[in-house]
VOVO-83785 format. One record per residue (C-alpha): chain; x, y, z; residue number from 1; residue in three letters. Coordinates in pm, 1 decimal, padded with zeros to 6 digits. Example, Ala and Ser with C-alpha at 12.3 -4.5 7.8 and 13.67 -1.06 7.14 Angstrom:
2
+--------+----------+----------+----------+-----+---------+
! cadena !       c1 !       c2 !       c3 ! num ! residuo !
+--------+----------+----------+----------+-----+---------+
!      A !  01230.0 ! -00450.0 !  00780.0 !   1 !     ALA !
!      A !  01367.0 ! -00106.0 !  00714.0 !   2 !     SER !
+--------+----------+----------+----------+-----+---------+
***
This chain:
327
+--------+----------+----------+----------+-----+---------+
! cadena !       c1 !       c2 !       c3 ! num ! residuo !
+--------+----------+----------+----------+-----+---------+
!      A !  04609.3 !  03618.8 ! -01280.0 !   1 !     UNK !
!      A !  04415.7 !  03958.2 ! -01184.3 !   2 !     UNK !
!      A !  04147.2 !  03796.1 ! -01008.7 !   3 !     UNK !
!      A !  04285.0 !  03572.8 ! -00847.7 !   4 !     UNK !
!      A !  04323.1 !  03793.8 ! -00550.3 !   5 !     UNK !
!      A !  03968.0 !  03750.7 ! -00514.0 !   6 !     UNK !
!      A !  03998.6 !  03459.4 ! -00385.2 !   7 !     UNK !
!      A !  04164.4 !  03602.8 ! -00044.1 !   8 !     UNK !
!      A !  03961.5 !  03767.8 !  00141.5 !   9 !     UNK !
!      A !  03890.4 !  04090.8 ! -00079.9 !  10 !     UNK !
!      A !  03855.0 !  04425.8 !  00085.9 !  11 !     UNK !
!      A !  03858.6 !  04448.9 !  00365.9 !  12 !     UNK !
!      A !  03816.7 !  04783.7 !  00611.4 !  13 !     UNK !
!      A !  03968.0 !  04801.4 !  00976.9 !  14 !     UNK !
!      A !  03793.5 !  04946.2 !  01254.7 !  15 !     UNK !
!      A !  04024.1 !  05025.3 !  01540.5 !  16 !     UNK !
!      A !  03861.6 !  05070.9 !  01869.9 !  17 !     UNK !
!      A !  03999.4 !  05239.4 !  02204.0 !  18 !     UNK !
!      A !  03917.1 !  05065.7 !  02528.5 !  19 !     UNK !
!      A !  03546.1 !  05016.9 !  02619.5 !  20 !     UNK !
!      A !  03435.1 !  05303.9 !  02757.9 !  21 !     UNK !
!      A !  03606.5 !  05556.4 !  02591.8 !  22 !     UNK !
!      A !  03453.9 !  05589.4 !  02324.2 !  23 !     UNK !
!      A !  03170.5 !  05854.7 !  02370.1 !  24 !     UNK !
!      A !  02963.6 !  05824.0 !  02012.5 !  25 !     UNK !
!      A !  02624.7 !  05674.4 !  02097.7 !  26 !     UNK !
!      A !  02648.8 !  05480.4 !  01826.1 !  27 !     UNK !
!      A !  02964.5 !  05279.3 !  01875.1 !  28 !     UNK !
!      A !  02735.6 !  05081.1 !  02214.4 !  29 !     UNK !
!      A !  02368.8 !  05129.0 !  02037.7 !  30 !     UNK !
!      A !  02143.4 !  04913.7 !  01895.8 !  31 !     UNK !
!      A !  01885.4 !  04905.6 !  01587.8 !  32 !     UNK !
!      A !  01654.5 !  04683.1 !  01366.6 !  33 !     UNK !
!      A !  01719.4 !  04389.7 !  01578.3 !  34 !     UNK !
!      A !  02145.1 !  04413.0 !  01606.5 !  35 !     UNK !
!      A !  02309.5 !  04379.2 !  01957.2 !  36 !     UNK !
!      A !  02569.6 !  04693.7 !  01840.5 !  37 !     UNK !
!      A !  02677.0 !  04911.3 !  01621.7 !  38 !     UNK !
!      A !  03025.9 !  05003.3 !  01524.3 !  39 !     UNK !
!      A !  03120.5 !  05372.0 !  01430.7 !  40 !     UNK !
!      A !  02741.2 !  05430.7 !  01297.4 !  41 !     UNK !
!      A !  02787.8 !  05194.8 !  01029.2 !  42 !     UNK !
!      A !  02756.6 !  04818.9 !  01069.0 !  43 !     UNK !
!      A !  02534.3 !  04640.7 !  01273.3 !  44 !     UNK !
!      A !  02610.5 !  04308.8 !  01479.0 !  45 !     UNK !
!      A !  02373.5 !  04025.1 !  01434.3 !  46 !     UNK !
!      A !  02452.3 !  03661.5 !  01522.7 !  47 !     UNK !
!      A !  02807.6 !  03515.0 !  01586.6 !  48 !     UNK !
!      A !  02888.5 !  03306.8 !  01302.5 !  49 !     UNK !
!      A !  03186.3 !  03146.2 !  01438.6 !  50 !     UNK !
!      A !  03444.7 !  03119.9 !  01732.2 !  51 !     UNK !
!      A !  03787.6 !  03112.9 !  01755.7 !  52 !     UNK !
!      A !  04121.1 !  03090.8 !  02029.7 !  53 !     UNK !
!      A !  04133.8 !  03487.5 !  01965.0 !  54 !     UNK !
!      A !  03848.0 !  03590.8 !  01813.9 !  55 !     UNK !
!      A !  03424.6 !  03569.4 !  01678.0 !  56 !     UNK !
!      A !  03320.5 !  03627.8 !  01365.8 !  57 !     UNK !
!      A !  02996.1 !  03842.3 !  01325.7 !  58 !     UNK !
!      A !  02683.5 !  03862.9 !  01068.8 !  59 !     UNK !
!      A !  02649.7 !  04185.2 !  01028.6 !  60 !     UNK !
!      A !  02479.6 !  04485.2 !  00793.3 !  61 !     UNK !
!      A !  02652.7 !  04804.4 !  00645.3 !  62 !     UNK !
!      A !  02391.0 !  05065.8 !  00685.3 !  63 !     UNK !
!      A !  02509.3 !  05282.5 !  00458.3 !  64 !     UNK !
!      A !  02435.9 !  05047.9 !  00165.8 !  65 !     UNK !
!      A !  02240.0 !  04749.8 !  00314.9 !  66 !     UNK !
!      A !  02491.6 !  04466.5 !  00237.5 !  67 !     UNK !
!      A !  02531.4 !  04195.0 !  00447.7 !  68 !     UNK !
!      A !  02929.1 !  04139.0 !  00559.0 !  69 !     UNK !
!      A !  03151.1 !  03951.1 !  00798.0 !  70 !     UNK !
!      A !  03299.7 !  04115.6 !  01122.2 !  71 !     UNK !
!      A !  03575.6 !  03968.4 !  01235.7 !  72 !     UNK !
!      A !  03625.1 !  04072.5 !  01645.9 !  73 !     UNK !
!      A !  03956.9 !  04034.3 !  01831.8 !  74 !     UNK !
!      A !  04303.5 !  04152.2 !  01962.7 !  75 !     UNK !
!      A !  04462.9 !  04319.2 !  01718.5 !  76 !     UNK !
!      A !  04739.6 !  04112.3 !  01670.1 !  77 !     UNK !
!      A !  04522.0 !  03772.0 !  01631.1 !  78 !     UNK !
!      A !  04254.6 !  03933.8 !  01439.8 !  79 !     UNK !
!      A !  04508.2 !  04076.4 !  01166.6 !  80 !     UNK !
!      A !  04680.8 !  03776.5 !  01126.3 !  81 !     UNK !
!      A !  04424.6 !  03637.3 !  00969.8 !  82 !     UNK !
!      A !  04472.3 !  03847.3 !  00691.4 !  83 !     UNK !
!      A !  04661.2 !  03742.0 !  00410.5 !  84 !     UNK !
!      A !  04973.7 !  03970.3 !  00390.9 !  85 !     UNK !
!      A !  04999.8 !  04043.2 !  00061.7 !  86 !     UNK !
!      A !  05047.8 !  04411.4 !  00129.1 !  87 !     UNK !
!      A !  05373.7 !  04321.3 !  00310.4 !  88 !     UNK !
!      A !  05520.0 !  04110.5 !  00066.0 !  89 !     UNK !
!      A !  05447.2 !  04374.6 ! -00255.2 !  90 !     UNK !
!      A !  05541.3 !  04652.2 ! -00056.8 !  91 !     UNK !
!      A !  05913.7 !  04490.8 ! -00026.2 !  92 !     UNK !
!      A !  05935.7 !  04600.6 !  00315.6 !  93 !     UNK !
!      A !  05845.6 !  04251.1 !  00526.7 !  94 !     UNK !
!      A !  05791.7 !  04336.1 !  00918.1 !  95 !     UNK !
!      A !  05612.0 !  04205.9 !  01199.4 !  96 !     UNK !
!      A !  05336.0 !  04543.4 !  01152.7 !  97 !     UNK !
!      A !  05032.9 !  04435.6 !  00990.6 !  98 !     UNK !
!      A !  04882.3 !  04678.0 !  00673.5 !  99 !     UNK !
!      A !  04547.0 !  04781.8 !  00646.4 ! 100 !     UNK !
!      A !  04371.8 !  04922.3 !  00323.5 ! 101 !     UNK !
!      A !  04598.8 !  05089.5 !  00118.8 ! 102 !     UNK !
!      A !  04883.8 !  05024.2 !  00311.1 ! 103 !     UNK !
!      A !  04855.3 !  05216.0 !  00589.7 ! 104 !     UNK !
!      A !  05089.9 !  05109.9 !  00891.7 ! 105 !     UNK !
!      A !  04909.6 !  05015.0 !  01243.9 ! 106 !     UNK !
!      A !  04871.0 !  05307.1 !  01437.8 ! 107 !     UNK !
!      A !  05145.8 !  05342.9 !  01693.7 ! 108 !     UNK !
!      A !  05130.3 !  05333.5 !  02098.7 ! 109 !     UNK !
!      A !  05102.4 !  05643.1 !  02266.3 ! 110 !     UNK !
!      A !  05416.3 !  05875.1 !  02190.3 ! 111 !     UNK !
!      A !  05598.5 !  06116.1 !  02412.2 ! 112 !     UNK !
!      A !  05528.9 !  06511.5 !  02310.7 ! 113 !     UNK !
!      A !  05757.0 !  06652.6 !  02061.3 ! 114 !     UNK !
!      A !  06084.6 !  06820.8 !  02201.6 ! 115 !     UNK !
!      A !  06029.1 !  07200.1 !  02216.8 ! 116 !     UNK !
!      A !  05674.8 !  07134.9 !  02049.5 ! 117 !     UNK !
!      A !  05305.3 !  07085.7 !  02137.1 ! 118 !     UNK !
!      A !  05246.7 !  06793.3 !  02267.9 ! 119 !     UNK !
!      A !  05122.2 !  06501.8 !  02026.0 ! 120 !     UNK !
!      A !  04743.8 !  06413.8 !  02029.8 ! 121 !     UNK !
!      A !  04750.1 !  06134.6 !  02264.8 ! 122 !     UNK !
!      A !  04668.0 !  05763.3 !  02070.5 ! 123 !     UNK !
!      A !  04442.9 !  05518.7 !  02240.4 ! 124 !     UNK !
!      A !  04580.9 !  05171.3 !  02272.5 ! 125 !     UNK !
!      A !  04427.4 !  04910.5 !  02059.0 ! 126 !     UNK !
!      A !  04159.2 !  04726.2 !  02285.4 ! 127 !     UNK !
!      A !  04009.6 !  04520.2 !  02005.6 ! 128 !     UNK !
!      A !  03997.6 !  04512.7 !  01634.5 ! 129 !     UNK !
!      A !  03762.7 !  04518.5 !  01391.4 ! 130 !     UNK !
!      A !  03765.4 !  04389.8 !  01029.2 ! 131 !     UNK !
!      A !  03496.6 !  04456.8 !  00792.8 ! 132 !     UNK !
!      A !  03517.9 !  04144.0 !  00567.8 ! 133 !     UNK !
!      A !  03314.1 !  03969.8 !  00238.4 ! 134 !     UNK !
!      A !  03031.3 !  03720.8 !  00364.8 ! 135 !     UNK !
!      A !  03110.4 !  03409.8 !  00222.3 ! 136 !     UNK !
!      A !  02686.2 !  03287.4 !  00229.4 ! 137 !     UNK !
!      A !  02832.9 !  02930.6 !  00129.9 ! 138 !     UNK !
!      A !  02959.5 !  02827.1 !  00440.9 ! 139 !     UNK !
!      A !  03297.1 !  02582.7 !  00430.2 ! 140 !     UNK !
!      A !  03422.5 !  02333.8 !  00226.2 ! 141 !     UNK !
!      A !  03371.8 !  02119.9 !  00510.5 ! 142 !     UNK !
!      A !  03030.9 !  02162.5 !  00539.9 ! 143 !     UNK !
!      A !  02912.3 !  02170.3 !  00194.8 ! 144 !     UNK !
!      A !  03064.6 !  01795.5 !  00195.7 ! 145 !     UNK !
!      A !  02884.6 !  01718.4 !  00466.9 ! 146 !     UNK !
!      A !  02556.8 !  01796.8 !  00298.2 ! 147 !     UNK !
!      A !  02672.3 !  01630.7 ! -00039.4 ! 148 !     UNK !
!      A !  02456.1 !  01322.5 ! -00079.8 ! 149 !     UNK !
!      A !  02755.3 !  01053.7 ! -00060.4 ! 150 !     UNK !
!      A !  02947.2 !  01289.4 !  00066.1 ! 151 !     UNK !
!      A !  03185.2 !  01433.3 ! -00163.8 ! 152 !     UNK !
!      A !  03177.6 !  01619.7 ! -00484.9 ! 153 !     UNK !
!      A !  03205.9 !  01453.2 ! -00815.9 ! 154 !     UNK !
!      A !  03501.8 !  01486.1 ! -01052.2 ! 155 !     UNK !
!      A !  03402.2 !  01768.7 ! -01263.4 ! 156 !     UNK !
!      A !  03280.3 !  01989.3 ! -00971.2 ! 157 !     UNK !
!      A !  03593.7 !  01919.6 ! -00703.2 ! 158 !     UNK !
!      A !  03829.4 !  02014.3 ! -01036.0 ! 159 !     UNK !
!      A !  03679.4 !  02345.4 ! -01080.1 ! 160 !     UNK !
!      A !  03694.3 !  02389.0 ! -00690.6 ! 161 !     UNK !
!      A !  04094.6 !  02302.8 ! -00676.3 ! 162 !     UNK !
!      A !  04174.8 !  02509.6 ! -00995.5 ! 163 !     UNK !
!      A !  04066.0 !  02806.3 ! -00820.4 ! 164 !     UNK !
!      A !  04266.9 !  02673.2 ! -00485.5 ! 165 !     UNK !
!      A !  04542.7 !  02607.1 ! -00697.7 ! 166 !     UNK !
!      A !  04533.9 !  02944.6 ! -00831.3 ! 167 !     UNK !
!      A !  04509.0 !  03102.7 ! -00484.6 ! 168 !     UNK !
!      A !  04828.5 !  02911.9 ! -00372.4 ! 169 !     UNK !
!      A !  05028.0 !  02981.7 ! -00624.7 ! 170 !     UNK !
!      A !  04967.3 !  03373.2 ! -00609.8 ! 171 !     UNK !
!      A !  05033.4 !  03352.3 ! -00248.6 ! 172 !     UNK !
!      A !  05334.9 !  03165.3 ! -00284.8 ! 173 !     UNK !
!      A !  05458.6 !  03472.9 ! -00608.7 ! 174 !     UNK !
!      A !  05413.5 !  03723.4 ! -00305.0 ! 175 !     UNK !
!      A !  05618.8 !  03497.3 ! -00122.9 ! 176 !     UNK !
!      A !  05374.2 !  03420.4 !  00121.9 ! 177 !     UNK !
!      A !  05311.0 !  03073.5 !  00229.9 ! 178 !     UNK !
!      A !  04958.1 !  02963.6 !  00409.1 ! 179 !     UNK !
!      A !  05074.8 !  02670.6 !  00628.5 ! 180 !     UNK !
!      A !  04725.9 !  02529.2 !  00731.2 ! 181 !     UNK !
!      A !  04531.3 !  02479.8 !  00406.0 ! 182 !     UNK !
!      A !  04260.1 !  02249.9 !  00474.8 ! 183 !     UNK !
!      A !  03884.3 !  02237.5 !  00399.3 ! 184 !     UNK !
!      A !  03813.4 !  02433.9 !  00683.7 ! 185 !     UNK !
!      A !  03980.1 !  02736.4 !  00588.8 ! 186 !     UNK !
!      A !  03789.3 !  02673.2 !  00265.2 ! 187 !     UNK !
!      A !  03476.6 !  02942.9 !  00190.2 ! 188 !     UNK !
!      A !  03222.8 !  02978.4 ! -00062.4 ! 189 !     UNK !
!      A !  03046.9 !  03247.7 ! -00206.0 ! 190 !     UNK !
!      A !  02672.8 !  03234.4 ! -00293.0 ! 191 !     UNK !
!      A !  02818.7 !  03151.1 ! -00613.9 ! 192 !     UNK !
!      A !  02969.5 !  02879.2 ! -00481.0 ! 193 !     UNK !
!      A !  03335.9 !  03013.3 ! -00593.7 ! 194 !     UNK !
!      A !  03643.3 !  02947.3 ! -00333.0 ! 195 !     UNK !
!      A !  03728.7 !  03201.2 ! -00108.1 ! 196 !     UNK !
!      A !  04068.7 !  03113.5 !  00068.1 ! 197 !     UNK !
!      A !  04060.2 !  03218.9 !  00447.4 ! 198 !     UNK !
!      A !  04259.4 !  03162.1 !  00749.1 ! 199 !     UNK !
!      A !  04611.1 !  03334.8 !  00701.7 ! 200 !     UNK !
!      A !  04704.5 !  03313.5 !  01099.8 ! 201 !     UNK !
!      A !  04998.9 !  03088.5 !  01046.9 ! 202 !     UNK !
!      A !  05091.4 !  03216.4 !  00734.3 ! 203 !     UNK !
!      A !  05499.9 !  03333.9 !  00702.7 ! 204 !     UNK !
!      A !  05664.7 !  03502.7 !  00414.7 ! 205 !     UNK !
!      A !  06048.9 !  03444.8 !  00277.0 ! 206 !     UNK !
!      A !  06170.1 !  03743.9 !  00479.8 ! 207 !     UNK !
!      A !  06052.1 !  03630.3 !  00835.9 ! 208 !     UNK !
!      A !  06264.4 !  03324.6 !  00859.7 ! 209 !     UNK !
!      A !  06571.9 !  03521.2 !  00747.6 ! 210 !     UNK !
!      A !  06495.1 !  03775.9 !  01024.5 ! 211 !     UNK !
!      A !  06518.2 !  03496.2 !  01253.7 ! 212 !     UNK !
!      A !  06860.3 !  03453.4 !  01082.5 ! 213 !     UNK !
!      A !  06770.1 !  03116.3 !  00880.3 ! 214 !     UNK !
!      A !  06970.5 !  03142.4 !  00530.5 ! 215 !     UNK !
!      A !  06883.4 !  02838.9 !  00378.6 ! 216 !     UNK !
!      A !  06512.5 !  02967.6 !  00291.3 ! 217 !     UNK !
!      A !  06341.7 !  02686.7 !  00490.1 ! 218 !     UNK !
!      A !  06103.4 !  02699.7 !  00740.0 ! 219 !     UNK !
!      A !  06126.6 !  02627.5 !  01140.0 ! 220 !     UNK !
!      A !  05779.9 !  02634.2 !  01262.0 ! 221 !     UNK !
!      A !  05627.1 !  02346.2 !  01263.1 ! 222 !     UNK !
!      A !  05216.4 !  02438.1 !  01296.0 ! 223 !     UNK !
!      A !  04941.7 !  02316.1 !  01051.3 ! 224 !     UNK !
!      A !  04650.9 !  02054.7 !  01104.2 ! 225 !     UNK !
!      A !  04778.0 !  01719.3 !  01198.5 ! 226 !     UNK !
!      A !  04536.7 !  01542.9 !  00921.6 ! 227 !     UNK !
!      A !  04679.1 !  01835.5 !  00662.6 ! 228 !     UNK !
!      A !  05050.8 !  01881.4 !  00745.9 ! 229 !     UNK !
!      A !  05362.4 !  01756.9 !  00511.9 ! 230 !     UNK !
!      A !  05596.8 !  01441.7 !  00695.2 ! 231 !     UNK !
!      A !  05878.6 !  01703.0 !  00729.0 ! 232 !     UNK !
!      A !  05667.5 !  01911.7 !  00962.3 ! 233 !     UNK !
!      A !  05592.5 !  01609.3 !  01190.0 ! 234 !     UNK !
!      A !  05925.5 !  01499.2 !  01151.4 ! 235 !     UNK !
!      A !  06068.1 !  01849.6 !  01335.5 ! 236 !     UNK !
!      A !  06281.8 !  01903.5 !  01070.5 ! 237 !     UNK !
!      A !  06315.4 !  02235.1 !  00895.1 ! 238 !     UNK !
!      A !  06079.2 !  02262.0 !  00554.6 ! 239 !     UNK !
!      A !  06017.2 !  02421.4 !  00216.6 ! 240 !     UNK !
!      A !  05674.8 !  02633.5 !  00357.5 ! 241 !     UNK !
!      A !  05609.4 !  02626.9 ! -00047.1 ! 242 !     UNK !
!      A !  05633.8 !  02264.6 ! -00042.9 ! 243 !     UNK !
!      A !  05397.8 !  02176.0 !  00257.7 ! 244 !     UNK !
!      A !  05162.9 !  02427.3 !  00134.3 ! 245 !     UNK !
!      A !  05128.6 !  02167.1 ! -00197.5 ! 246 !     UNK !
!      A !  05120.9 !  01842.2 !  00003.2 ! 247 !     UNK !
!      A !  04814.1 !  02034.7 !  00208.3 ! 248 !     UNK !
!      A !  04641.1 !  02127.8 ! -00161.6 ! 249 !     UNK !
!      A !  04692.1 !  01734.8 ! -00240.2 ! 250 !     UNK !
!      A !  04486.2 !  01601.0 !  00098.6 ! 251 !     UNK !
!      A !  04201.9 !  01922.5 ! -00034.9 ! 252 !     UNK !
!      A !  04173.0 !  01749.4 ! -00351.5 ! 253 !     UNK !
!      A !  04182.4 !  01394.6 ! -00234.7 ! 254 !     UNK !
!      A !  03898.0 !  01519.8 !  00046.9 ! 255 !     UNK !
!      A !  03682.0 !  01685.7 ! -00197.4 ! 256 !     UNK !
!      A !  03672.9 !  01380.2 ! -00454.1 ! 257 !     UNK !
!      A !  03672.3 !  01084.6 ! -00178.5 ! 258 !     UNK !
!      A !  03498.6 !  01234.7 !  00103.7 ! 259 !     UNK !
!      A !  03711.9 !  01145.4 !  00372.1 ! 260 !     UNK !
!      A !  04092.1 !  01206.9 !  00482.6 ! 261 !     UNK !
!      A !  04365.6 !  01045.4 !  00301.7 ! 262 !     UNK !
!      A !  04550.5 !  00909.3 !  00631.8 ! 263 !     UNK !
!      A !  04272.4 !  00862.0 !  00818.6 ! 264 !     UNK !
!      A !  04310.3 !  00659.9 !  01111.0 ! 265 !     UNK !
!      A !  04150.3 !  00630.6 !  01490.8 ! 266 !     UNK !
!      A !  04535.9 !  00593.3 !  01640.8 ! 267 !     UNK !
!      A !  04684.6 !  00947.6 !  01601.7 ! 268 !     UNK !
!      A !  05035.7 !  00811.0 !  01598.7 ! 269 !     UNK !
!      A !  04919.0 !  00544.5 !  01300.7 ! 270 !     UNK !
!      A !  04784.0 !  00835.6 !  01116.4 ! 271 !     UNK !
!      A !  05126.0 !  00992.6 !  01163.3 ! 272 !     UNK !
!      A !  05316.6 !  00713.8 !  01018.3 ! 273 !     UNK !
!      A !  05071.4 !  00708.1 !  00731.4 ! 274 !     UNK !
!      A !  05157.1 !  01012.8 !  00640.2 ! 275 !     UNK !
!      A !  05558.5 !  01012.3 !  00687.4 ! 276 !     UNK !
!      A !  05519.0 !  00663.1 !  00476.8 ! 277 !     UNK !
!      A !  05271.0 !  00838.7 !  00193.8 ! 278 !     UNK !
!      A !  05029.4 !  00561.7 !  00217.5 ! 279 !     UNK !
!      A !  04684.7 !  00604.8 !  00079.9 ! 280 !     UNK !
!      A !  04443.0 !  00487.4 ! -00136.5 ! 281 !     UNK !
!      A !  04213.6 !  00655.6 ! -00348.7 ! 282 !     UNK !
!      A !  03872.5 !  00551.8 ! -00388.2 ! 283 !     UNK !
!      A !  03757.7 !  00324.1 ! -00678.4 ! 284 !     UNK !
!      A !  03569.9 !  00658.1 ! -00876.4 ! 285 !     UNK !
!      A !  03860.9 !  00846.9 ! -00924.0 ! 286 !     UNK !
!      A !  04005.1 !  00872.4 ! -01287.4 ! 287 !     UNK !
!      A !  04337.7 !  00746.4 ! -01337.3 ! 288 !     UNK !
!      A !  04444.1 !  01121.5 ! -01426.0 ! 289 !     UNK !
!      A !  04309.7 !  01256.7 ! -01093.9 ! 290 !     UNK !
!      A !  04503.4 !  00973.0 ! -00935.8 ! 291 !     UNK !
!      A !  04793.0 !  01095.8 ! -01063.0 ! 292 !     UNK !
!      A !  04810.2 !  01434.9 ! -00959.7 ! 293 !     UNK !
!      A !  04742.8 !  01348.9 ! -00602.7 ! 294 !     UNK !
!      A !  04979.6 !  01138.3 ! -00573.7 ! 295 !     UNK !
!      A !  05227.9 !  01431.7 ! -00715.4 ! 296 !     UNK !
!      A !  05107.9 !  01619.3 ! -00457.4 ! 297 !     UNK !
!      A !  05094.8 !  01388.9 ! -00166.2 ! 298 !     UNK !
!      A !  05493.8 !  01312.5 ! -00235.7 ! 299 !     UNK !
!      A !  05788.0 !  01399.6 ! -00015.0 ! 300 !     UNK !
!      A !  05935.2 !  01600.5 ! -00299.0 ! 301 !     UNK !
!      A !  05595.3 !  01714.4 ! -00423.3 ! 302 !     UNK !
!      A !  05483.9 !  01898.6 ! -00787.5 ! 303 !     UNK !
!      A !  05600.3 !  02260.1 ! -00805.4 ! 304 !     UNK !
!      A !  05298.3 !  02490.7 ! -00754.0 ! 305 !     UNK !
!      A !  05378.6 !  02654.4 ! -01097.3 ! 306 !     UNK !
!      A !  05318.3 !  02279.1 ! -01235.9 ! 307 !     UNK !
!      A !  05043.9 !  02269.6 ! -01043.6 ! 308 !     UNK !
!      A !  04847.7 !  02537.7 ! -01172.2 ! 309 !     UNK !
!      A !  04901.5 !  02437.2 ! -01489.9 ! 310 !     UNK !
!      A !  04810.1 !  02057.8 ! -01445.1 ! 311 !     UNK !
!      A !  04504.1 !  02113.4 ! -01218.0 ! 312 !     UNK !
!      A !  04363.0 !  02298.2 ! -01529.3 ! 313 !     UNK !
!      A !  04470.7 !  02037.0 ! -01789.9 ! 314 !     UNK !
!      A !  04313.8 !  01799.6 ! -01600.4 ! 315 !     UNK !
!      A !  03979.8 !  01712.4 ! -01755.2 ! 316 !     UNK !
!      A !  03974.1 !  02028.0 ! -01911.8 ! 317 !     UNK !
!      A !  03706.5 !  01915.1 ! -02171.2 ! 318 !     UNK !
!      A !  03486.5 !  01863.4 ! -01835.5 ! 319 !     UNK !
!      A !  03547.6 !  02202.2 ! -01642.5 ! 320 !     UNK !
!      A !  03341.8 !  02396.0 ! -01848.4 ! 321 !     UNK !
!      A !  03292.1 !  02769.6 ! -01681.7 ! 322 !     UNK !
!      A !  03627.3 !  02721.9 ! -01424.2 ! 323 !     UNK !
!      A !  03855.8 !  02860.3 ! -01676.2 ! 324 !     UNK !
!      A !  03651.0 !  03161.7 ! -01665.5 ! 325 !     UNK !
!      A !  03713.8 !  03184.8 ! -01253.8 ! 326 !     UNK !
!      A !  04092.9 !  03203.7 ! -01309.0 ! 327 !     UNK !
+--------+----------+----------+----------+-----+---------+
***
């Protein structure tokens, strides 16, 4: 399961940045070879690749060794969410700081000197944040369906696809952290056109609930994409984040082979009851095996994500071909 982790998004460097104007390196406001900026000397800003509530999302170049990456641009607190928090949950000590590289703790506010002491060099408070990220050239999930000719992938390729989401789930979920808005959106690919699982802003971990003195493990927040999210969640009631996570895998898969949403329907409140009632249909094409394991998945007491793993992989195995490699 070693490589799995490469299916997060793999390391990653954060730039922290004082106020605008106080930073007095010419090279933190200049330009060159066509960028708007660069930051600390080292990576250049080209076009915005995406926006956000919080935050844009950069093309840009390391200079040092030509690569092309993805900067990720907001307040600290949004922009670090977004990054899986797998040091946290390895590091057995789960609190609301974010880790960068190598576990290094966010860099405090500005401290009062030292009792009988020199004073403390004075800290800048975080204006923005910066994180240095892999370029995923394959855009979404989303819109590699969109320029499928029918619309969706065939069997063979969507199973290779899930294995690898499968995969990325279920390491989460052994670092007890839980995603809570899977969807195809939050769905990258490399130029390889391997997964690379983004989007950790809503993500909790088994600790945070109980620090908000829940005992019974379950989850109160109830966030997620309407089209994605378990019944319990639109029910209010509290929820297995482990659970939900699955049900959201199940509408991937069914997306990626059928091409369109599993509840799908113009009245938002009809959609809702289509999903409290698990009522779809998959399309005519799909194999009677593939049929089955959605339909574990889209369940109110869905398939463990252990099983999961382990069926995703059975499934059509002798049509997979180079996905077992990937896991």
């Amino acid at each position: 399961m070693e490589g799995v982790a490469t299916y997060f998004l793999s390391n990653f460097t954060r730039l922290e940045m004082p106020p605008a104007g106080d930073d007095k390196s010419p090279a933190a406001n200049g330009a060159g070879d066509g960028y708007s900026k660069v930051l600390q000397g080292r990576y250049e800003l080209g076009r915005v690749l995406g926006r956000g509530a919080s935050s844009k999302v950069y093309c840009a170049r390391d200079a040092r060794t030509g690569a092309h990456v993805a900067v990720r641009q907001g307040h600290p607190k949004a922009a670090a969410a977004a990054l899986p928090p797998m040091s946290l949950a390895r590091g057995g000590r789960r609190g609301a700081e974010v880790r960068g590289a190598g576990g290094r703790r966010a860099p405090p506010r500005a401290r009062p000197p030292a009792r009988g002491g020199a004073p403390r060099r004075p800290h800048h408070p975080l204006h923005r944040l910066y994180l240095v990220l892999e370029l995923a050239r394959g855009g979404s999930v989303l819109s590699a369906l969109d320029g499928r000719g029918g619309g969706h992938y065939d069997e063979p390729a969507a199973r290779r696809l899930f294995v690898q989401l499968a995969s990325a789930v279920a390491h989460a979920h052994s670092l007890d952290v839980f995603h809570r808005d899977v969807k195809s959106e939050n769905l990258l690919l490399d130029e390889r056109g391997d997964l690379r699982f983004t989007d950790f802003g809503l993500s909790t971990f088994t600790d945070a609930d109980q620090q908000l003195g829940a005992t019974d493990g379950l989850a109160a927040t109830h966030c997620g994409s309407s089209a994605y999210v378990a019944p319990e969640i639109l029910l209010k009631r509290r929820y297995d984040a482990g659970k939900a996570d699955v049900w959201s895998c199940g509408v991937v898969l069914f997306v990626l082979t059928a091409g369109y949403l599993p509840f799908n329907d113009g009245n938002l409140m009809a959609m809702y009851r289509k999903i409290c009632a698990a009522k779809f249909r998959c399309p005519k094409w799909c194999s009677p095996e593939l049929r089955s394991l959605i339909g574990r998945m889209l369940d109110r007491n869905p398939i463990p994500v252990s099983r999961l793993v382990k069926s995703s992989i059975t499934l059509g195995s002798n049509k997979m071909g180079a996905c077992h490699h990937s896991v």
